[in-house]
C-alpha positions in Angstrom: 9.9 9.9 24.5 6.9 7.5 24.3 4.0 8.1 21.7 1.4 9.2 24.5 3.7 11.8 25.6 4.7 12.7 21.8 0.8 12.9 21.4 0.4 15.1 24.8 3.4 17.4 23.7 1.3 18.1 20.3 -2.3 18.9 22.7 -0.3 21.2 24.6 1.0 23.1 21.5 -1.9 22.6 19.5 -0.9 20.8 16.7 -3.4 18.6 15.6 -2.4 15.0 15.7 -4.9 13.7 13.2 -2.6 15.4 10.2 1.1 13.9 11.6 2.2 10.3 11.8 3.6 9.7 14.9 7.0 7.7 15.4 8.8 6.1 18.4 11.5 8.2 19.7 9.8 11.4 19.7 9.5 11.7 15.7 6.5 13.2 13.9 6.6 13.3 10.6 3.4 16.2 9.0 1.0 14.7 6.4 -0.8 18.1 6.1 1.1 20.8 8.0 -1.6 23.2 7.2 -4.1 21.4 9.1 -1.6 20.4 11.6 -1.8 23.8 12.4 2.2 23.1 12.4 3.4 26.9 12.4 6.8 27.9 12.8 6.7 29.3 16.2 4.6 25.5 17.4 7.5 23.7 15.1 9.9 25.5 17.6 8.4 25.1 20.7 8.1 21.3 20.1 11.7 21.2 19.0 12.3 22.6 22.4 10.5 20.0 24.4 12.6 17.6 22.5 10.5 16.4 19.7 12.0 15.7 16.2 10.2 17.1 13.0 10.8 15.2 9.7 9.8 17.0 6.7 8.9 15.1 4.1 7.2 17.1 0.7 6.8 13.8 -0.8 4.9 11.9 1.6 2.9 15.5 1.9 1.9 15.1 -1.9 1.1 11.3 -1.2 -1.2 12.3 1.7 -3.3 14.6 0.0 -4.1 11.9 -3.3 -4.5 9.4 -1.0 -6.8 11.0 1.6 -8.8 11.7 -1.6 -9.2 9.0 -2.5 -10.4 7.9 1.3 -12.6 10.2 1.0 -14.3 10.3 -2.4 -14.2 6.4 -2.0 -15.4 6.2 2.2 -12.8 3.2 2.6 -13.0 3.1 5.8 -15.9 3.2 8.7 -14.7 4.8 12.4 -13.6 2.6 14.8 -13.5 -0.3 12.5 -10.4 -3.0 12.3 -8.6 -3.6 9.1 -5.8 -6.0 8.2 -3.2 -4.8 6.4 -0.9 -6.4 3.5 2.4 -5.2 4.8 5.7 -6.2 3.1 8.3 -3.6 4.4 8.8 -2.3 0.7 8.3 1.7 -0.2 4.9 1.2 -1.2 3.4 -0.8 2.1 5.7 1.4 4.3 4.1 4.5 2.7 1.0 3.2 2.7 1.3 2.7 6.7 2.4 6.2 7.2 -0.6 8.0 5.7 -2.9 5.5 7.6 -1.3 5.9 10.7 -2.9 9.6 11.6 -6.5 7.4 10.7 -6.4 5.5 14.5 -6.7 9.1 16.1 -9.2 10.7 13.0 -11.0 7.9 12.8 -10.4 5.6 15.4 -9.1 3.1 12.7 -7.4 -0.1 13.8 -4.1 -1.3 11.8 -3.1 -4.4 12.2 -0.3 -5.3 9.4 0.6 -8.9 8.3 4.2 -10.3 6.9 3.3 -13.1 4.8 6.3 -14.9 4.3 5.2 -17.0 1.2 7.6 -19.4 0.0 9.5 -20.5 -3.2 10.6 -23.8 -3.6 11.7 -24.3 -0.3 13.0 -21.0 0.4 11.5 -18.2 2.5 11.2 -14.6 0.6 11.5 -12.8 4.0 13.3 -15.0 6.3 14.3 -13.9 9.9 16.1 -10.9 8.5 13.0 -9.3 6.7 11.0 -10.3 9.8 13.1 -8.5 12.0 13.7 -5.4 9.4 9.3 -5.3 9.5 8.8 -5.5 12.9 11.0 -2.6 13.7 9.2 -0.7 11.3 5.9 -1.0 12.7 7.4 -0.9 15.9 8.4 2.5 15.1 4.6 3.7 14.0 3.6 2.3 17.3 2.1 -0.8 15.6 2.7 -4.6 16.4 3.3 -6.6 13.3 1.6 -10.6 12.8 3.9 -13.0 10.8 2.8 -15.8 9.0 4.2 -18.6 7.2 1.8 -20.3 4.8 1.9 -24.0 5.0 1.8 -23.9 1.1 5.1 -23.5 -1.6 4.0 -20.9 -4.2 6.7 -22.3 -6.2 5.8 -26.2 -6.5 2.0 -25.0 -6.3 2.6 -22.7 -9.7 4.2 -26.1 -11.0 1.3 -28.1 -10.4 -1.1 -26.1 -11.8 0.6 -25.0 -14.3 -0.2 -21.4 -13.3 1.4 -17.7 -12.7 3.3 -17.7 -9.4 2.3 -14.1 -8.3 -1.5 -15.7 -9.2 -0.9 -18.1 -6.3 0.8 -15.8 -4.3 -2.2 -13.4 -4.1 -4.5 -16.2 -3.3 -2.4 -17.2 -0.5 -2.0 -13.6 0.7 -5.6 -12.8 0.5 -6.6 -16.0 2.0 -4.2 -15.0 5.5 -5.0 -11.3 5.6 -9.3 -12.1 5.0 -9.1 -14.9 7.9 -7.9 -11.4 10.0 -10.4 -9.3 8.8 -13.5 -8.7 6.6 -12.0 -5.8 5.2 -8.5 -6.0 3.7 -5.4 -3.0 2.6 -2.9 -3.4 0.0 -0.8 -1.0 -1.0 -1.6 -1.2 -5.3 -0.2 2.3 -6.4 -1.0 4.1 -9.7 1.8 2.1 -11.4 0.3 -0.9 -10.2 -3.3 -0.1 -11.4 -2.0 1.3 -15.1 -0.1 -2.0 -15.6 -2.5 -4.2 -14.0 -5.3 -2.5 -16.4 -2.8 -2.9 -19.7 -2.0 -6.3 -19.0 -5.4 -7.8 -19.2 -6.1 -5.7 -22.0 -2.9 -7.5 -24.1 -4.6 -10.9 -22.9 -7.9 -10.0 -24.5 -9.8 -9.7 -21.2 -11.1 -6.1 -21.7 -9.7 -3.4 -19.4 -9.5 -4.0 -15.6 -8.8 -0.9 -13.8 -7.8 -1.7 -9.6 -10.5 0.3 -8.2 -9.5 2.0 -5.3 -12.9 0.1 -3.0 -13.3 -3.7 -4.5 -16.1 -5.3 -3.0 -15.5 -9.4 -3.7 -18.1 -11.8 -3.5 -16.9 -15.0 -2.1 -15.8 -17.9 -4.4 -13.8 -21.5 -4.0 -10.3 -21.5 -4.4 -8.8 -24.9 -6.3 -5.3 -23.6 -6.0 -5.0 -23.1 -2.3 -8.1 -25.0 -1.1 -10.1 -22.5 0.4 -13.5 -21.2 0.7 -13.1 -17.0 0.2 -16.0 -15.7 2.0 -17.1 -11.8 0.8 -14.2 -9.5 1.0 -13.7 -6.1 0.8 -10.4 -4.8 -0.4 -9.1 -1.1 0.2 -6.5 0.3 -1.4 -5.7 4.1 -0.4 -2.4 4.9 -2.6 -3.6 3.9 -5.9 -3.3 7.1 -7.3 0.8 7.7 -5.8 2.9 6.9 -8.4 5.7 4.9 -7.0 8.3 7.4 -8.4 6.7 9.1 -5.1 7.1 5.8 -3.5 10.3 5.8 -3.7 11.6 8.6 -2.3 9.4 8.6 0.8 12.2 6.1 2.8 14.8 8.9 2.3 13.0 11.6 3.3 11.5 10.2 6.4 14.5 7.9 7.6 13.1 5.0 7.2 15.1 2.1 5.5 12.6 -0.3 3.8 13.2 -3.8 3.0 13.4 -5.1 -0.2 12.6 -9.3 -0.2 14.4 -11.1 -2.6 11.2 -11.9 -5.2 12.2 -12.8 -9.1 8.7 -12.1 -9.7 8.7 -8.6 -8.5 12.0 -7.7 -9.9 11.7 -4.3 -12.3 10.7 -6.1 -16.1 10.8 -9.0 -14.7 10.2 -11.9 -17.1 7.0 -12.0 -16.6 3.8 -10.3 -19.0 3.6 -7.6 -16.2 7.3 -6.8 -16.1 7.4 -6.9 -20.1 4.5 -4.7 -19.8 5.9 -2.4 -17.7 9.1 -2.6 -19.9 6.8 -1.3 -22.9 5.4 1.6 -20.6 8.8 2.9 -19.9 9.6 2.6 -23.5 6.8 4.4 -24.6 7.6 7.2 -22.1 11.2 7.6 -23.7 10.1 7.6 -26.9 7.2 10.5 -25.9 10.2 12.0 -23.7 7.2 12.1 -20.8 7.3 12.9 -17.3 6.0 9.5 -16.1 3.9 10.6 -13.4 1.9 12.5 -16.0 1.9 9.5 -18.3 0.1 7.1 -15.6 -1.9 10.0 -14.7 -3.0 10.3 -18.3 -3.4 6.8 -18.8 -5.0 6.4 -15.5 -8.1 8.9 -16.6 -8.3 6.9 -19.8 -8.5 3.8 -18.9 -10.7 4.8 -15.8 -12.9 5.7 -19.4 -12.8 3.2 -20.6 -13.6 0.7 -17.4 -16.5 2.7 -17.3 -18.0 2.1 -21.0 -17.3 -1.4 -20.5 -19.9 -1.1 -17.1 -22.3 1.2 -19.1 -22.3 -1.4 -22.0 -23.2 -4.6 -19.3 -25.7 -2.8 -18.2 -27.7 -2.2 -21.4 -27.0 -6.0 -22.0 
């Protein structure tokens, strides 16, 4: 069944389409059932005409943090185009799914981007983790852009003497802003906690990923580029990924996991060691960890926020 008869189907049931992602293949998967208006009697009746419901209470939960924060935050304008850091992993394909619903609330535009960075010669996606992506967009009714970088992250980290993942966000955020003034990437609440802890071990205060960055444009050494203004988005950073994670189960959809040693669990890195120390701490505090990053989240939100009061009065 093709998506504008999927999207039909709902009309004529009345279940609002602005709360459901839509899939290929006849597959709608509910955000926000409630506001779906997804009752049991318009479940059936759509079951009927052939359609396939996929439940997923995960992806629900997700949904409503990250629709807060699009709203508390106003990320996005109607009708506007974004381009969106897309990577195939849990977090990028979760991020996709609770956008998707956006192009009929809001009239948003996706358009995801594959960087395929390299290191030291050797794609991290390849043809395989092209193929796996575009199939995956495919199926959310979206047409992926691939890219290959004419830099090596790898030798360019050597000849700076500098962080590979440093050079590898340059190079991402240089392709995705060449796309579109106003950028996505999927930084979730793990992402912001550790993020925030790590420059605070390297003694450059406490930097919290907000969920709406406006960038002012600067010059680039590393990758030799001119970064004009940018705004950068970022609608899950309050899903933990322990949500993340189970989102591909539940919905059916296999992600792809590139082959990074950067982005490897503790890798050796001070990010990995720092997220290490955070699961070490939650052990030892026998925590839930989603109510440990929330915690730490709130206080280190706090914090970011003396540290803006205190420029201020300077």
């Amino acid at each position: 069944m093709r998506r504008e008869e999927v999207l039909e189907e709902l009309r004529d049931v009345g279940v609002d389409a602005r709360y459901v992602a839509v899939l290929e293949e006849g597959v709608i998967v509910p955000l926000n059932p409630r506001r779906a208006k997804l009752t049991e009697r318009r479940r059936r009746r759509l079951e009927r005409a052939g359609l396939t419901i996929v439940r997923s209470k995960t992806l629900e939960r997700a949904s409503v943090r990250a629709h807060r924060v699009i709203t508390r935050y106003e990320l996005f304008e109607p009708r506007e185009e974004v381009a969106v850091g897309f990577s195939g992993g849990k977090d990028s394909l979760t991020c996709l799914l609770v956008l998707e619903p956006l192009t009929r609330r809001l009239g948003l535009r996706l358009r995801p981007v594959l960087i395929d960075v390299r290191l030291h010669g050797e794609e991290v996606w390849g043809s395989e983790g092209r193929r796996h992506c575009e199939e995956l967009c495919r199926r959310l009714g979206l047409e992926l852009e691939y890219v290959r970088p004419r830099e090596d992250v790898g030798e360019l980290a050597e000849e700076h003497d500098e962080s590979p993942c440093l050079i590898c966000s340059l190079i991402r955020r240089r392709e995705l802003r060449e796309r579109s003034e106003k950028i996505v990437l999927a930084h979730t609440l793990d992402d912001a906690v550790i993020t925030a802890l790590a420059t605070a071990v390297k003694g450059e205060g406490v930097k919290l990923l907000p969920p709406k960055e406006r960038l002012e444009g600067m010059v680039s050494r590393y990758v030799n580029y001119e970064f004009p203004p940018t705004t950068i988005v970022r609608p899950i950073v309050r899903v933990p990924e322990e949500w993340t994670a189970r989102v591909p189960e539940e919905t059916g959809l296999e992600p792809f996991n590139a082959d990074c040693p950067y982005s490897k669990p503790y890798a050796a890195t001070l990010r990995g060691k720092v997220a290490h120390g955070l699961e070490w701490l939650r052990l030892e505090l026998s925590m839930d960890r989603v109510e440990l990053l929330d915690r730490l989240w709130r206080s280190l939100k706090k914090a970011c926020e003396g540290e803006e009061a205190d420029d201020r009065e300077r």
